[in-house]
Structures are given as C-alpha cells and as structure tokens.
N, C-alpha and C positions, 0 to 999 in steps of 0.2 A: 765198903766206903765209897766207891766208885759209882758202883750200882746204886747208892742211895743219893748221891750228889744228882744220877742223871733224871732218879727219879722224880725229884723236888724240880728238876727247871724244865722238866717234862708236864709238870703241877702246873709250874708258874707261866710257862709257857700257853697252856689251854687258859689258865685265868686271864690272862692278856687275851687271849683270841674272844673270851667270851666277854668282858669288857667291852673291847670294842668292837662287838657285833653288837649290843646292847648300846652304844654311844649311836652306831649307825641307826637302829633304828628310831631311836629317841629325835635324833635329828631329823630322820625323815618324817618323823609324825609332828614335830614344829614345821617344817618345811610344806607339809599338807595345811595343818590347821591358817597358814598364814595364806596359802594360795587360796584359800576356802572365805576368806575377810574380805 
C-alpha cells in the first residue's frame, strides 16, 4: 500500500517536472518570436 502510494506521487511528481519544462519552453519560444518582431 505504501509502495504503491509512493509510486503514484513519484508518477505525479515527473508529470509536474515535465509540465513545466514544457511551459518553459513554450514561453521561451513566445519570448523569441516577440524579440524577433
């Protein structure tokens, strides 16, 4: 039960990191396109 609770926020934990690695980029390629106008 343990081992499966830590696996799930070990889950949720990487989809949060890849999230917002994914936000970060998003932003930095609005942040180009805008320097670029």
């Amino acid at each position: 039960m343990y081992a499966s609770c830590l696996a799930k926020k070990s889950l949720f934990t990487q989809e949060i990191q890849q999230i917002a690695a994914f936000n970060s980029i998003l932003a930095w390629e609005s942040q180009l396109n805008f320097n670029s106008q």
